[in-house]
BAVEXMAR-33644 format. One record per residue (C-alpha): residue in one letter; x, y, z. Coordinates in steps of 0.25 Angstrom, whole numbers, padded with zeros to 4 digits, always signed. Layout:
AXYZ
...
This chain:
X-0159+0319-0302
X-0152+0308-0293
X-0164+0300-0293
X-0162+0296-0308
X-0148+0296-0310
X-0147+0283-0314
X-0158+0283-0327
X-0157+0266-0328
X-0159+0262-0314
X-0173+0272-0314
X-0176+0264-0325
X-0175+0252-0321
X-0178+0254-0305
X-0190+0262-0309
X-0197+0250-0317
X-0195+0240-0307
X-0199+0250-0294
X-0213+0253-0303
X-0216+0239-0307
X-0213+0235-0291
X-0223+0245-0286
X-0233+0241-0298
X-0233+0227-0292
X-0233+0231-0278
X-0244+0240-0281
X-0261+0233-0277
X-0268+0229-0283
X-0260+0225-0295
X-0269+0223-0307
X-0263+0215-0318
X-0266+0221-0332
X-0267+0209-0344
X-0254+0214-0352
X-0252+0227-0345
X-0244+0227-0333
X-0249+0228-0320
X-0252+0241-0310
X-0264+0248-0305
X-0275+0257-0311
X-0284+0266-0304
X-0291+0273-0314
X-0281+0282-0323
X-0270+0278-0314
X-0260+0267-0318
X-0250+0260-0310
X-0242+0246-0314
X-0232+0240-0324
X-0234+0240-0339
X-0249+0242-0341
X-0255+0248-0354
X-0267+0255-0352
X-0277+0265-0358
X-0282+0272-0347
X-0296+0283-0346
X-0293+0292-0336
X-0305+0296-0335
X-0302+0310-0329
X-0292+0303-0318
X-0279+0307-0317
X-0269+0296-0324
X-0258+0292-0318
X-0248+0280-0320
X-0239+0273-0311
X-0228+0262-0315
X-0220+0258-0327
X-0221+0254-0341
X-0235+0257-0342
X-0242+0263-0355
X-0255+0269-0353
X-0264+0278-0363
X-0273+0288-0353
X-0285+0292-0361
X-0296+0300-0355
X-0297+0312-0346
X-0283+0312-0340
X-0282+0324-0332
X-0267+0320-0326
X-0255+0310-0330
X-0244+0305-0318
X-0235+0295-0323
X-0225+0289-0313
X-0216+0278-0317
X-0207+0271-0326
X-0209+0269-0341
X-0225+0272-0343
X-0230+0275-0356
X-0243+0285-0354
X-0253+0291-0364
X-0264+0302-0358
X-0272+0312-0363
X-0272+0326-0354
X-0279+0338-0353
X-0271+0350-0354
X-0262+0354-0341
X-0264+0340-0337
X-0252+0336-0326
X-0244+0325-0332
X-0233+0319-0324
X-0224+0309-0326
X-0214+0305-0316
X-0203+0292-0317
X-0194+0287-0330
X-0197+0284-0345
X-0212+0286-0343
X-0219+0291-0356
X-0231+0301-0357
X-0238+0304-0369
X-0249+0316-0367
X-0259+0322-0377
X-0268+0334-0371
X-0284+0335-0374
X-0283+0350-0380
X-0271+0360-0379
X-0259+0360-0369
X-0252+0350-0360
X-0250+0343-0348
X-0243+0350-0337
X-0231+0339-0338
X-0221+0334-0327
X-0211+0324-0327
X-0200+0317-0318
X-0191+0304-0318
X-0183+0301-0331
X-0186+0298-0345
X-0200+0301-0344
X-0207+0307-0357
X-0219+0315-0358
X-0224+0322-0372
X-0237+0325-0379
X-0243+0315-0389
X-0242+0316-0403
């Protein structure tokens, strides 16, 4: 891939072009302690937040960097897109989980038997069960 080439300017061009739109982004809603972004129900998007999030049967999707959030609840879906997010969820079996972007970490745990349908892109990104 010529796109990533060069593994130390993704890493440090991604950051800085993820926490630009993060501020760009309205409304902005500052978080005591955690960063700032946007949520809309199980979708995150922003800089350094910590959450535990119920997605109450919505899809849950995060957007940004440096973001370490714990999805609890009904998941039925996880899409991660960015730079070095931290992400927990429970799935139902055959749930789609997609990760896109460089050094983002998803740790997955199913309700019964089987696994999520799993697709990943970018560099350096990791995506394994629970133990």
């Amino acid at each position: 891939m010529t796109l990533f080439r060069n593994r130390r300017a993704v890493k440090f061009l991604l950051p800085a072009l993820s926490a630009s739109l993060a501020l760009s982004a309205s409304p902005l809603v500052a978080q005591p302690r955690q960063g700032a972004g946007t949520r809309d129900g199980a979708s995150i998007n922003g800089v350094d937040q910590a959450n535990q999030i119920d997605c109450q049967g919505r899809p849950a999707e995060v957007s940004g960097s440096g973001n370490r959030i714990n999805f609890i609840g009904d998941c039925p879906s996880l899409t991660v897109n960015g730079v070095d997010n931290q992400i927990d969820i429970l799935l139902p079996p055959g749930a789609d989980l997609r990760v896109a972007g460089v050094d983002n970490v998803v740790t997955w745990q199913i309700r019964g038997k089987g696994k999520p349908r799993i697709l990943v892109q970018g560099v350096d990104n990791q995506v394994r069960p629970s133990r």
